[in-house]
N, C-alpha and C positions, 0 to 999 in steps of 0.2 A: 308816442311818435306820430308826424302828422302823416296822415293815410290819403293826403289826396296831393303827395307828391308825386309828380311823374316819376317814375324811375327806368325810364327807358336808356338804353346803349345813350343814343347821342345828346342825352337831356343829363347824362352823366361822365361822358368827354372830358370836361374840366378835373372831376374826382382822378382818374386816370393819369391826365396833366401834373394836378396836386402831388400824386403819391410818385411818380419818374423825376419832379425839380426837388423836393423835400428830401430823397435819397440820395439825388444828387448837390444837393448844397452839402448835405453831411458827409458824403464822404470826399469831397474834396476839403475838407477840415480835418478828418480821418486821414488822408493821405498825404497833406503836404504842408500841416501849419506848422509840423513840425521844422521841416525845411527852414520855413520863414523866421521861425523862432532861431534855428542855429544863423542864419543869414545875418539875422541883427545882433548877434554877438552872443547867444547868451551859449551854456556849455551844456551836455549832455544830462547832468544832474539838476540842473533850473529847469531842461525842458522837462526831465522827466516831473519834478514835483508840481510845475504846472499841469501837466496833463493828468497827475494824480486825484488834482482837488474835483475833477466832474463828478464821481463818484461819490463825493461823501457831500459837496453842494446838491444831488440828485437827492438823497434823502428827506431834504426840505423840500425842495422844487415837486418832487410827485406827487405828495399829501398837497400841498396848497393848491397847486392847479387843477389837483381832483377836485377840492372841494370848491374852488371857485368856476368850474364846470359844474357841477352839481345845482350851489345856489343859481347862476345865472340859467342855466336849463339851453344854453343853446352851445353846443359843441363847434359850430363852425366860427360866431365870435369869441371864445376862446382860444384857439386854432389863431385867429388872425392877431389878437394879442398879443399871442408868443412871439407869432411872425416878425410885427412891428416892433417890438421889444428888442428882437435878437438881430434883427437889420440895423437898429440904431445901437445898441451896443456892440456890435464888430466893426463899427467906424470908431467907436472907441478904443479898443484893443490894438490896431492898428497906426494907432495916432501918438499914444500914449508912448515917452521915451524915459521911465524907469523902473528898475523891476518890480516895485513896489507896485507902484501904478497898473504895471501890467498884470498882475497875483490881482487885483483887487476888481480892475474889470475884467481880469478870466471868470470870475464868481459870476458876478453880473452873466454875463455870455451862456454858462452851465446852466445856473438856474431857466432863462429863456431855452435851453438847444436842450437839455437831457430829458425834458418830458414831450418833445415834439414828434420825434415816432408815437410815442402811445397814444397823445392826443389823434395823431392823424388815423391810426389802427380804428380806435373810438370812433373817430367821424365815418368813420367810411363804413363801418358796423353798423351804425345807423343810416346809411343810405340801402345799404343791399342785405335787411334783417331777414334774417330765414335762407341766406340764399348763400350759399359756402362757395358754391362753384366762382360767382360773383366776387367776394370778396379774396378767392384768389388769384380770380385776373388781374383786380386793382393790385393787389400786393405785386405781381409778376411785373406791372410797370415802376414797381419801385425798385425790384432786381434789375432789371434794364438800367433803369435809374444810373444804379450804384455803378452797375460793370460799365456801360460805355462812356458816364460821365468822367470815371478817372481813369479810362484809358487816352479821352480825347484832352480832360483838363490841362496833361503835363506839358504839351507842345504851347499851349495857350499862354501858360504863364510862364513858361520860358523866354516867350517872345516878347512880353512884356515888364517881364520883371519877376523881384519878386513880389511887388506887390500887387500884381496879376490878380494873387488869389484871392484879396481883400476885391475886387473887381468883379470877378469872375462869383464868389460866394454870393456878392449883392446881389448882381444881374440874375442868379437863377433863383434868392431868396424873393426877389421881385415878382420874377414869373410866377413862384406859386403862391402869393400871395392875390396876385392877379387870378389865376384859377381857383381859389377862392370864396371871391368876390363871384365867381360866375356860376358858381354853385345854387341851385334851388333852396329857398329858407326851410330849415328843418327845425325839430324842437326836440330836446335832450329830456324827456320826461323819468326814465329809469333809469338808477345806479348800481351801477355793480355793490354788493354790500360790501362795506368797512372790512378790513383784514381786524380776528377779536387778536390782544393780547395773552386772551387764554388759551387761544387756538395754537399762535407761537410758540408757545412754552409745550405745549402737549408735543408739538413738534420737535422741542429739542431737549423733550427726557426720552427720544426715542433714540439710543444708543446707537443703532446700527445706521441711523442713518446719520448722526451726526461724524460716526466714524466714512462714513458715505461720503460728507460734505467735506470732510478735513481731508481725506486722501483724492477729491477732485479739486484742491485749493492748489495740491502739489503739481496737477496737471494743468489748472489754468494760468495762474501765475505766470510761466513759461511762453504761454501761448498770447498773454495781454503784453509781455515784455516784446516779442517779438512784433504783435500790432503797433506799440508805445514806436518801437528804435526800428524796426526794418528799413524806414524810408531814409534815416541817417545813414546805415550801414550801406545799404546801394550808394550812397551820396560820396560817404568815405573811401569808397572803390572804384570812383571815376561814373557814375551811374549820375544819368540825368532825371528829371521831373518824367523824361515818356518812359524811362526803364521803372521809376517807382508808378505811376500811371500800369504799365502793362503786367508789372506784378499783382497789383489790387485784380486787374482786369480777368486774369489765368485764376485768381487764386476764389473768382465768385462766378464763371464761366458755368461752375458745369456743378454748385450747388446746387439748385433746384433739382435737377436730375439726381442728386444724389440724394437729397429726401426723400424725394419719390420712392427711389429703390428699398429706403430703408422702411419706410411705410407700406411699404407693400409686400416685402420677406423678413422680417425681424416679427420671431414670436416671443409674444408679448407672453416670457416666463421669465421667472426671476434670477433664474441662474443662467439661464440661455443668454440674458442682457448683460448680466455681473461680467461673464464671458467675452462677450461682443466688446465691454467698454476696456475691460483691462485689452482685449488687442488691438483698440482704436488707439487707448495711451502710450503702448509699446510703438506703434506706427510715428504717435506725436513726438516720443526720443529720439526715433530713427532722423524723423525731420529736422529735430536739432543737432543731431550727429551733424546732416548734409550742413546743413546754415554755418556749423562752426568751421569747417573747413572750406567752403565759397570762396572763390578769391575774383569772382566776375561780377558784375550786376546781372548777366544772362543766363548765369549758374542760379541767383537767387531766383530770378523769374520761375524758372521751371520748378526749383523747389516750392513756388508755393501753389503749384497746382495738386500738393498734396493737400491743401487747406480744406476744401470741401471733403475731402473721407474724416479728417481729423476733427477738422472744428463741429462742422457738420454731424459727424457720426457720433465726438462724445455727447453735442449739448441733447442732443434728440435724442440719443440713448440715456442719458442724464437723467432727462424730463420723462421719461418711462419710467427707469428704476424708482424716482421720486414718488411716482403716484403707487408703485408696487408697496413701497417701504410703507407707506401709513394707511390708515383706513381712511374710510370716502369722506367723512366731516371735515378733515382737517387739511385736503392733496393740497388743495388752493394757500392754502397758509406756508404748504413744502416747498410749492412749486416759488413762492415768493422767497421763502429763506434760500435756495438752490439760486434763483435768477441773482439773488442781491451778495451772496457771497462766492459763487463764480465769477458774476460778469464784474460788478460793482466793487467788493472790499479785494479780490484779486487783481485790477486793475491799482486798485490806492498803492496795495503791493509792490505792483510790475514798477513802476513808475519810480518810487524812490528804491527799490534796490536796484532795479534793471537800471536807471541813471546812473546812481553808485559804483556799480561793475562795470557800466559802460566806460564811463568818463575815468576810473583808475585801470582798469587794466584790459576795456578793450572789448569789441566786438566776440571773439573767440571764445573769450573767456563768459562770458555772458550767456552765449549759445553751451557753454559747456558746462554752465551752471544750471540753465536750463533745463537740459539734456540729466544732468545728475537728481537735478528736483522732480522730474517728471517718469524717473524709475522708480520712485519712492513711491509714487504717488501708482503704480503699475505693482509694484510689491504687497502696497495696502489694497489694492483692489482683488488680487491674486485670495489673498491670504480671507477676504470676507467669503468670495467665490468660493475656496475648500471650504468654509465654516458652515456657508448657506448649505451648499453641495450636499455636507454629511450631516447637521440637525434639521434642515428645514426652514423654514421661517415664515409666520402670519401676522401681519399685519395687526393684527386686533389682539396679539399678545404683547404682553409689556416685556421686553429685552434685555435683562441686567448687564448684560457685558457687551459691550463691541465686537 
């Protein structure tokens, strides 16, 4: 890394910049292309299978840009590549008048947008190395980012249309592309090492945590179906762009604070967290209990001010248990399986059942399916918690049973 870059506050201004428009171009795509997708006709099972495929287009998109980061060795024109990739591919997405067409540039779109947080995490890793405090203020301007960009978006592109957000995603992909550009030149000399295939595998002859991963599929699912369809369901109930806007906005309010608390009182024992997650899952029913019965968009609002203890409390208690479950060689290989079959193959899930259920029988029923899949997933956590409880469990023993 080059060492005779400044890194001072305002000779890093721009990084700050970068990481508040980058969060905010993402989640106004998060929050309202949905919308746009039902506006031009399509039904609740097309949106969902479109929003399915980022997920599994991500699994090409991260290895490749990893490594064309790597060979090129500079993290910031990588970063701008995506930028201009994903800028000129959402004028096509937006252009495009058949379904076909539009499945084929959503690819196009995924590949550029599903590695562009990590890229951006990476870049800014290398601006402020050694310095933790540092890289969580940059991240904190990308919480700002996310909450007040979709709380202010909804009114924006209401008054324009709806193709506002095709407007509205350029103009702040622009900005940071422009912050950027304003960045000091840096050089990408170290890589994170390769995840082995042998590492994976060691990872999933570990029984208990595979039983770990299958009973948090039951709890995320639910939770990605309600990120896929909530801003439909407000929509469906007379709810405008600023009620799905102020929903996002309640529902990442008061996040940070809730890591914090959990980083700072959650002891790191294994039964103590098995404990903590199955009552964060029970809390995530509870929330789908409320959802299935909502009959307001200002009843949803406040329901998702439960998101920060749920979403919050499982993934972080999640990413605990994970590194508890194996030994120290292999956490990074866990913490990968965990990220990619929570966030990533649960999402492929949410998408085409949550459309399915949506689009035959209804918001209700969706929330109540939810709610039914994420006791199960509260049952299997229950049920490892008494197993741990009364034998024990190390890491560095091999597990025959679940």
């Amino acid at each position: 890394m080059q060492n005779n870059t400044k890194k001072s506050s305002s000779s890093l201004l721009p990084l700050g910049l970068l990481n508040f428009f980058i969060y905010g171009t993402m989640v106004i795509f998060a929050a309202f292309f949905q919308l746009y997708l039902q506006d031009i006709g399509l039904d609740k099972l097309e949106i969902g299978s479109l929003m399915a495929i980022g997920p599994i287009v991500s699994l090409l998109a991260h290895p490749f840009w990893r490594y064309w980061s790597d060979r090129e060795g500079n993290l910031r024109n990588t970063l701008l590549i995506i930028m201009i990739g994903l800028l000129i591919t959402i004028q096509f997405v937006f252009k495009v008048n058949t379904f076909h067409m539009l499945y084929f540039s959503m690819i196009l779109l995924y590949f550029f947008q599903s590695p562009l947080l990590s890229q951006t995490n990476s870049l800014i890793l290398g601006y402020v190395e050694g310095a933790e405090q540092k890289f969580k203020m940059y991240r904190l301007w990308g919480s700002l980012g996310w909450t007040f960009v979709a709380l202010a978006a909804g009114p924006i592109i209401d008054s324009v249309g709806h193709y506002g957000i095709s407007l509205l995603f350029s103009v702040m992909l622009i900005i940071a592309i422009g912050s950027t550009l304003l960045l000091p030149s840096i050089k990408h000399t170290t890589s994170t090492p390769w995840l082995k295939t042998t590492d994976i595998r060691r990872t999933l002859h570990n029984r208990y945590f595979i039983a770990f991963i299958i009973f948090g599929m039951f709890v995320s699912i639910p939770n990605a179906i309600n990120s896929t369809f909530m801003p439909l369901f407000i929509s469906d109930l007379g709810g405008s762009r600023l009620h799905v806007g102020g929903a996002i906005f309640l529902s990442t309010l008061f996040e940070a604070g809730a890591f914090t608390l959990l980083h700072r009182f959650l002891k790191q024992k294994i039964t103590y967290l098995m404990g903590c997650i199955t009552l964060v899952s029970l809390l995530f029913a509870f929330r789908w209990s409320l959802m299935s019965v909502a009959t307001t968009p200002m009843q949803i609002i406040l329901i998702q001010v439960l998101h920060s203890v749920t979403f919050g409390g499982f993934f972080y208690v999640g990413t605990r248990l994970t590194a508890l479950f194996l030994p120290r060689p292999i956490r990074s290989s866990g913490q990968a399986v965990f990220a990619f079959a929570l966030s990533g193959l649960a999402g492929v899930f949410a998408g085409f059942i949550g459309g399915w259920i949506f689009q035959n029988f209804g918001a209700v029923i969706m929330y109540k399916t939810g709610m039914i899949l994420t006791l199960c997933g509260v049952g299997g956590f229950g049920a490892m918690w008494y197993r741990i409880y009364k034998n024990g469990y190390s890491p560095n023993i091999t597990h025959k049973e679940p």
